[in-house]
C-alpha positions, 0 to 999 in steps of 0.5 A: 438524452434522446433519439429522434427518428423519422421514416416510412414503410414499404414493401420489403425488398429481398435486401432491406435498405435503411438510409439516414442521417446522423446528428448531434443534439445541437444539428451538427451533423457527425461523420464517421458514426459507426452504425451496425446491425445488431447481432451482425457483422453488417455495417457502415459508417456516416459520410462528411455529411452524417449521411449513411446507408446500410443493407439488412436482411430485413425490415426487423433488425436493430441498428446500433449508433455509436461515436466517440464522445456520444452515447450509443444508441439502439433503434428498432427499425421496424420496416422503415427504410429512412431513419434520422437520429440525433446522438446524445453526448456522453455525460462529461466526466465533470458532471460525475458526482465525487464523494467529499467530507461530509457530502458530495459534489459534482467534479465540475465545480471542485475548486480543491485537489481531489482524486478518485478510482473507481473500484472496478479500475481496481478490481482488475487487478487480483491482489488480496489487500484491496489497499494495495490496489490504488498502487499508481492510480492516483498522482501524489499518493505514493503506495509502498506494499512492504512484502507479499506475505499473507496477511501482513502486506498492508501498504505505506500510504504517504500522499504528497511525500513527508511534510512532519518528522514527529508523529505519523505520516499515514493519511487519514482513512474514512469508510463511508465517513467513519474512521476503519481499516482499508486493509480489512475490505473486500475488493469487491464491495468498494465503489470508488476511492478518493483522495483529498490532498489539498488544504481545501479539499481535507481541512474540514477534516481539520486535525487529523488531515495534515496528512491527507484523507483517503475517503472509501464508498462502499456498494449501495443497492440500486433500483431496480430488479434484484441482482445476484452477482458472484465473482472468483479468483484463482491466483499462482503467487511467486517470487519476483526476484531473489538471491543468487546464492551458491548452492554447491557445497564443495565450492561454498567451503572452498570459499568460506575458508578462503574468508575465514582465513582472512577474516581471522576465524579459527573454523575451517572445513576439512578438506578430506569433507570437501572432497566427500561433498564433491564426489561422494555418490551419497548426496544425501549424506553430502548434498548440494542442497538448495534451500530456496527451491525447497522452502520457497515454491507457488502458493494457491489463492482463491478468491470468491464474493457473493453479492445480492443487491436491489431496490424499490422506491422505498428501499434500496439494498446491497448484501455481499460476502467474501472469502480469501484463502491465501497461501504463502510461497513460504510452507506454513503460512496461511491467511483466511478473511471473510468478508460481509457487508450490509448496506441498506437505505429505507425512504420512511416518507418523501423526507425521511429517510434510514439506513445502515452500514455494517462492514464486517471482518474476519481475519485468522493468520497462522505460521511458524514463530518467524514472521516472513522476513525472519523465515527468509533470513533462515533460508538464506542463512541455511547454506548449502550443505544440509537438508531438513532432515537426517538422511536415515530416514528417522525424519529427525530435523538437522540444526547444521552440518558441524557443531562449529560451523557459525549458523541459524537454525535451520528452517525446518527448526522454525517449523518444529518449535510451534506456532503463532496465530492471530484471529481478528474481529473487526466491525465496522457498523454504522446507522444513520437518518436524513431529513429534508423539512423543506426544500433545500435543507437536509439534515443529516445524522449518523451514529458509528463505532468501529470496533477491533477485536485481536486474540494472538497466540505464540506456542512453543515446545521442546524439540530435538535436531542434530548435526550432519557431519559430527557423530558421537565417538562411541556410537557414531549416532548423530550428535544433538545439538538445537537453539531450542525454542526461544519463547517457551511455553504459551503466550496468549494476548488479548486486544480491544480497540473501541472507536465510536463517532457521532456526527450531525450535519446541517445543508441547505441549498439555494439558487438565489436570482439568476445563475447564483447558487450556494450551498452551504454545510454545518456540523458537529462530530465527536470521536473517541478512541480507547484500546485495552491489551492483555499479555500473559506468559506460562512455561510449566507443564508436565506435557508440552503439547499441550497449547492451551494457557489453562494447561500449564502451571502458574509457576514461573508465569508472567504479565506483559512479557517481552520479545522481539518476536512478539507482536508490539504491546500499546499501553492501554491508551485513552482519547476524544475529540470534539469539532464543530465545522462547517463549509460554503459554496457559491458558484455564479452561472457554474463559471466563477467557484468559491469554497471556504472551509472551517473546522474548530477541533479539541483534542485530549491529546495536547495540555488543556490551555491549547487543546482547541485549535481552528482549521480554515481553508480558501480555494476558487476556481474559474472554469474558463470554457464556459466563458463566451468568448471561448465557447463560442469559438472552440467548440472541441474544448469541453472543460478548461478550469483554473483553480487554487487553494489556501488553508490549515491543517492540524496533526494530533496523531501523536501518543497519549498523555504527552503533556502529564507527568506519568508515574512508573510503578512496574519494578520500581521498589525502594527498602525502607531501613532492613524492612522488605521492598516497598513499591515506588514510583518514579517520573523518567520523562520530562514533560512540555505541559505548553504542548499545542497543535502540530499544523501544515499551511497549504497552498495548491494551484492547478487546472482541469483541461477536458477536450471533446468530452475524453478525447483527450484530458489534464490535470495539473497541480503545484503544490506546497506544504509548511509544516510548523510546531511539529510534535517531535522528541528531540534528542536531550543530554544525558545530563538531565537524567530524564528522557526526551519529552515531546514538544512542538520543535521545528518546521519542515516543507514539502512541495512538488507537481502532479501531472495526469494525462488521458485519451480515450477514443471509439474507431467503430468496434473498437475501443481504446483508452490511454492513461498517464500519471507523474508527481514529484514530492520533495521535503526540506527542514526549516528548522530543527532544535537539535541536528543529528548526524549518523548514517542518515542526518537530519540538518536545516536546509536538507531532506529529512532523514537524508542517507549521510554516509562514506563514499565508497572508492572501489577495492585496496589493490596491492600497490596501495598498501603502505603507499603514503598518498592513500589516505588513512582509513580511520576504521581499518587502519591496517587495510588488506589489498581487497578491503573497501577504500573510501573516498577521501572527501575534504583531502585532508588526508584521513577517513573520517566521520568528516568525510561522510556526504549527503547521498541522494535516494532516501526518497524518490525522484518522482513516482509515476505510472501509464497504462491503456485499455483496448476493447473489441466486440466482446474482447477487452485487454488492459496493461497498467505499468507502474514505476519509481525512479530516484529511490534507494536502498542501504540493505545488508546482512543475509544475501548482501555479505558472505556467511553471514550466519553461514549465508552462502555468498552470492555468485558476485563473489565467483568474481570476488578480488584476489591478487590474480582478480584485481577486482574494483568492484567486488572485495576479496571473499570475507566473513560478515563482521570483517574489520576490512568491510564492516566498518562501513556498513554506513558507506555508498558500498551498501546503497543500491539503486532501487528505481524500478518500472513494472508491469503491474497488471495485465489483463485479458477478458471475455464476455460470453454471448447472452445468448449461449447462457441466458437459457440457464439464467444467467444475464452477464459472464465475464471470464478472464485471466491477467498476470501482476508484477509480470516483469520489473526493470530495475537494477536492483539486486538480490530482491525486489526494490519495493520494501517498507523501509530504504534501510535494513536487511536485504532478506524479506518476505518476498513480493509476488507476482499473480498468475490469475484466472478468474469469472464475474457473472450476474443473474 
């Protein structure tokens, strides 16, 4: 890279001309150069020719040379008026270095299919989780964030959709190569992301890549004077979407005791309290109370990271903290996490050289005893006709408005009853040493362990609330009448989870005669796991405000204590791994790729005859453009490869001790003649001692085009995943008398296309970039021991886990009651006009589990995204839009059905069917669990339609003038402001279409969208 310039120097004129020429490095001469005077709005552009001229003010200016596809040049021009410059070309995106495993290399010479972002691509957005931000960033990883709530919005990954039905489908996550949390990063310590997809590209990774690798860099210090960097947030978070739910009390009764007369419930509101809620000027007595707009409101988020990082020859060195402080749109909820990263290297001598790595976190969740979605549920459940408290003023919380009403707690008991608090500890620490004895070789070294450290609290108490409505006879107090709390007393849990690594690589590089280069990788690893867990449970003590367990008694305790709002207990659990692997390159002249790859890995995790397994991968790639006979002649084509792949993965990411005959000891006791109990034990499950590897075959074929270094770019890829001996458990007679035991059953494919487009340009000032993605995923059983068949089905031949359901066909109407040419309904044999009818499938006459049909939507279609960016002087602007198309959902319960635990109906059913509304759409008004509905909960009825396209982030920013701030010290300021999940375009109702699981309650803790400002600035 480098500028040529010629000139001469002469007296200065009142107007200083300069005149020139533009080239490349190669002397072709470039038109259209932007060249301006620095500091200035003066400018001019070059002709056909390359040639320019341009007036100044004087001789001492600073001209700025820029082009697209060319680096930008500054010249001093120092009194000469004709000045020469040669542009040099931007570095090829090519050429950038890629992480890998194990190593890195250039992206030029890739022959698998690897992914990468950058993390300043992903801090454009606010979002606290920093995994959340490869949200449609990259083809083929499709990221679902199951909620916005506080410290519980950690995403699904699946890369190239679900090629196994056994064990987990999560990728394999690698920060800075040892096994960590994605979730636990600060945004702004990632340097870059990527993603290994393909057999090649994963499978030194062996058993753990079946499902993809997802390797994290952190921010490493630079050369260079020492650089102090801060960046803040502030954040509004809000709902997306939900419910419309009736929220006048008058018309909410009205409606019930139409559902409940048809639904056979004896309940009904008095019609002298519905006239009181309609026209009683005491709304505090009788109220239209919105339970939404009282509970769900904005929530705060701050964001700060402090970074300091530099260098010498010696050493580099890159410290950073960070704090989130994350409100939930749900009063109660509150998440902190702290962040600090040390990231230090030293070069002992020219040969050697040490660092470490140590990633810390801090997490401390606290809310009410209800996790988000339990707390939605409750507010949906509400209804309209009580607040939080009785309108005395007494601030005594009210449980419902009359004792026989069907309803949850209110909300406000929720928060009454206590709370739960989680604090995590987590480190991530590694060191590591690289020893070059001779050129070309370099030995590479590194000890880790990542250790996690939970402590959880559930604390409740006693509380009193009262009904509204009912009063007692004597003394016309307000009536008690509470749940009460369902996990009395203090319930503490410890848990520890120990993940060290060891790893030694050996590479060695070498040109060997002309244009052959290879180099080559070996090494050893050996990984280990091991979580402990403790639970213990008191409920007596003489004063229940206390929240410590040393204050309560050992009366009534207990171990390892069960509920469904407690958080999930993992045995105790042991396992290692040991692995040897290695990898060659080869490369002749840069045009003709090869890479194989190899790994031989053991695992505790399958029975010893078949523990160790080998995981070999091929790929080769030809990168055509730097063939002769297209370099020569198309000179505009900066890169075109053609490459491929073939290889093995291994899956052991399955439970501990699968193969080994556990014994159960825990309330098992067996007498002994009359003698007291003696402890026993028992076998419950039968076990596959011949349990070997789960493993996916892999092929990959696709293309890398690059066309004026950026104007415009592809990458293309088809792919197929084979899925053979997968570890699953499959349903067994209850004949045998024990339980299912996990064996290699079944084979399963997964296969699709992944298409990314870009375009970038330079048009003198203004910049601007355009980027797409596509991909498409879809899975199908090859075989499968035992079938099985509910609301979804698992069969040869389908996708697994396919919606298997009734097919909803519209409302009973009048006329089709008694009518014999309408089929009977199996499920409600005795139909009211305004029931849900289902379809008739095989015509035989009846409604039946025979009539349930493969329903498309359990995965999507494709997943894609596209976005642009803009910059202009000082100005930049982003838009990044992210979609699902295909996807459904089979939601139900609390804002789906009417009075569902007293859920206020949704205003679809103002349009409810009655004999004067012959609806088709919308049955006649009921209570959840109505015999004319419920039945078919597993019905197309249920199923909505959860594609979505949404404007995932948008962002404006600044950067202030260096020379209204450098006075004060400060060498960079960006300010700006952008907005996530701004707007969605989907047909989905009641909620956000974006969930953790297509099936289950509609109520969740909504997704937000994020009004932010912010600044970045350097010192």
């Amino acid at each position: 890279m480098f500028v040529a310039v010629s000139g001469y120097a002469q007296t200065l004129p009142s107007t200083f001309i300069i005149k020139g020429t533009v080239t490349s490095q190669k002397g072709e001469t470039l038109p259209g150069v932007s060249v301006k005077v620095k500091g200035t709005s003066v400018g001019a552009t070059t002709d056909n020719d390359g040639k320019y001229s341009i007036s100044a003010a004087s001789g001492n200016v600073t001209l700025v040379y820029s082009f697209v596809g060319f680096t930008i040049q500054e010249v001093e021009v120092n009194n000469r008026n004709n000045i020469n410059v040669k542009l040099a070309e931007e570095q090829n995106d090519l050429d950038e270095v890629i992480v890998v495993g194990y190593g890195t290399q250039k992206k030029i010479n890739l022959t698998g299919a690897v992914a990468t972002v950058s993390g300043a691509t992903l801090t454009e957005r606010p979002a606290p989780n920093a995994a959340n931000l490869i949200q449609g960033r990259i083809t083929g990883v499709q990221v679902t964030q199951p909620s916005g709530e506080p410290g519980r919005d950690n995403p699904n990954f699946l890369i190239r959709g679900r090629s196994t039905y056994g064990g987990s489908t999560d990728p394999l996550t690698l920060i800075d190569g040892v096994a960590g949390s994605f979730n636990n990063l600060s945004p702004d310590d990632i340097e870059n992301v990527t993603v290994l997809k393909d057999a090649s590209s994963a499978a030194i990774y062996g058993a753990r890549a079946a499902n993809g690798v997802i390797l994290v860099t952190t921010k490493k210090g630079k050369k260079g004077e020492t650089v102090f960097s801060y960046r803040t947030n502030f954040a509004r978070h809000t709902p997306t979407a939900l419910p419309d739910l009736i929220t006048n009390s008058a018309q909410y009764m009205e409606m019930y005791n139409t559902a409940a007369a048809r639904s056979g419930i004896a309940f009904r509101y008095p019609q002298a309290d519905i006239d009181l809620y309609r026209n009683s000027p005491d709304k505090a007595q009788y109220p239209d109370f919105d339970n939404m707009d009282y509970y769900i409101n904005p929530a705060n988020v701050m964001q700060h990271n402090l970074s300091i990082s530099g260098g010498s020859d010696k050493s580099t060195f890159n410290i950073s903290a960070g704090y989130l402080d994350q409100n939930a749109v749900f009063e109660g909820y509150k998440f902190k996490r702290y962040n600090a990263l040390l990231n230090y290297n030293n070069n002992l001598t020219k040969s050697i050289s040490v660092g470490t790595i140590i990633n810390m976190t801090y997490k401390d969740r606290k809310e009410p005893p209800f996790t988000g979605e339990n707390m939605a549920l409750l507010v949906y459940a509400a209804g309209p006709l009580y607040g939080p408290f009785l309108p005395d003023g007494s601030g005594r919380i009210v449980s419902r408005a009359y004792a026989n009403e069907g309803r949850n707690r209110n909300p406000q008991e929720a928060y009454a009853m206590g709370e739960q608090t989680t604090k995590e500890y987590n480190v991530n620490a590694q060191a590591y040493i690289d020893i070059k004895p001779f050129k070309g070789l370099t030995w590479s070294s590194k000890v880790a362990i990542n250790y996690v450290d939970e402590y959880y609290k559930m604390y409740q108490h006693p509380y009193s609330a009262y009904l509204l409505q009912d009063r007692a006879a004597v003394t016309n107090e307000y009536v008690a009448n509470s749940f009460g709390p369902d996990i009395l007393g203090v319930t503490d849990q410890y848990s520890k989870v120990l993940n060290p690594t060891v790893y030694s690589t050996l590479t060695y590089e070498k040109t060997l005669g002309t244009g052959h280069n290879l180099k080559a990788l070996a090494g050893f690893e050996q990984l280990s796991y091991k979580n402990q867990n403790l639970r213990g449970r008191r409920i007596s003590t003489v004063a229940p405000v206390l929240e410590d367990l040393t204050g309560y008694s050992a009366s009534g305790e207990s171990l390892y204590f069960t509920h469904p709002r407690l958080p999930s207990l993992a045995a105790p659990s042991e396992w290692g791994m040991r692995s040897l692997f290695g990898r060659i390159n080869y490369d002749y002249k840069g045009k003709y790729l090869l890479e194989a790859n190899l790994r031989y890995d053991g695992t505790s995790k399958v029975s010893p005859d078949y523990r160790w397994g080998v995981f070999p991968s091929f790929s080769a790639g030809w990168l055509v453009s730097e063939e002769s006979f297209l370099k020569d002649k198309l000179s505009w084509l900066s890169s075109f490869k053609i490459r491929g792949s073939y290889g093995t993965l291994g899956n052991q990411d399955i439970g501990t001790y699968l193969y080994q005959d556990n014994i159960i000891i825990n309330n098992v006791n067996y007498p002994f003649g009359n003698g007291a109990l003696q402890q026993g034990g028992v076998i419950n499950d039968f076990k596959d001692v011949s349990l070997r590897w789960e493993s996916t075959r892999s092929i990959d074929v696709g293309f890398d085009l690059n066309v004026k270094n950026g104007l415009f770019g592809a990458t293309f890829d088809w792919f197929r995943r084979s899925t053979f001996d997968i570890l699953a458990r499959p349903t067994v007679p209850l004949s045998l008398g024990l339980g299912a035991s996990t064996v290699n059953d079944g084979k399963m494919r997964s296969q699709g296309v992944e298409l990314a487009l870009t375009h970038q340009n330079r048009i003198g000032e203004f910049t601007y970039s355009l980027n797409a993605l596509i991909s498409t995923a879809k899975n199908k059983v090859i075989e499968l021991r035992t079938p099985a068949k509910g609301s979804t089905i698992n069969e040869v031949g389908l996708p697994y886990s396919s919606f298997y359901l009734y097919e909803w066909d519209g409302i009973f109407q009048v006329e089709d009651i008694g009518n014999p040419s309408v089929p009977v309904h199996e499920l409600n044999r005795n139909p009211k006009a305004g029931d849900l009818k289902m379809k008739d499938v095989n015509g035989d006459g009846i409604v039946n589990a025979n009539d349930r049909v493969v329903v498309d939507g359990a995965y999507p279609d494709f997943n894609y995204s596209f976005g642009l960016n803009l910059g202009y002087k000082r100005f930049s602007f982003s838009a990044f839009f992210q979609g699902v198309e295909g996807i459904k959902n089979r939601v139900n319960n609390w804002g789906v059905d009417p009075f569902q635990q007293g859920t206020a109906p949704t205003t679809k059913f103002l349009n409810a069917w009655t004999p004067e509304n012959r609806s088709n759409t919308v049955p006649a008004i009921y209570v959840a669990g109505y015999s004319g509905v419920a039945p078919y909960a597993a019905s197309t009825y249920y199923l909505q339609d959860a594609s979505y396209l949404r404007l995932k982030n948008v962002m404006l920013g600044f950067d202030v003038p260096v020379s209204a701030i450098s006075k004060i010290g400060i060498k960079n300021l960006n300010v700006y402001v952008s907005a996530d999940n701004l707007f969605t375009i989907t047909k989905y109702e009641g909620g956000d279409p974006e969930r953790a699981s297509s099936t289950g309650n509609l109520a969740q803790y909504p997704q937000t969208k994020i009004f932010n400002v912010g600044l970045n600035v350097k010192f």
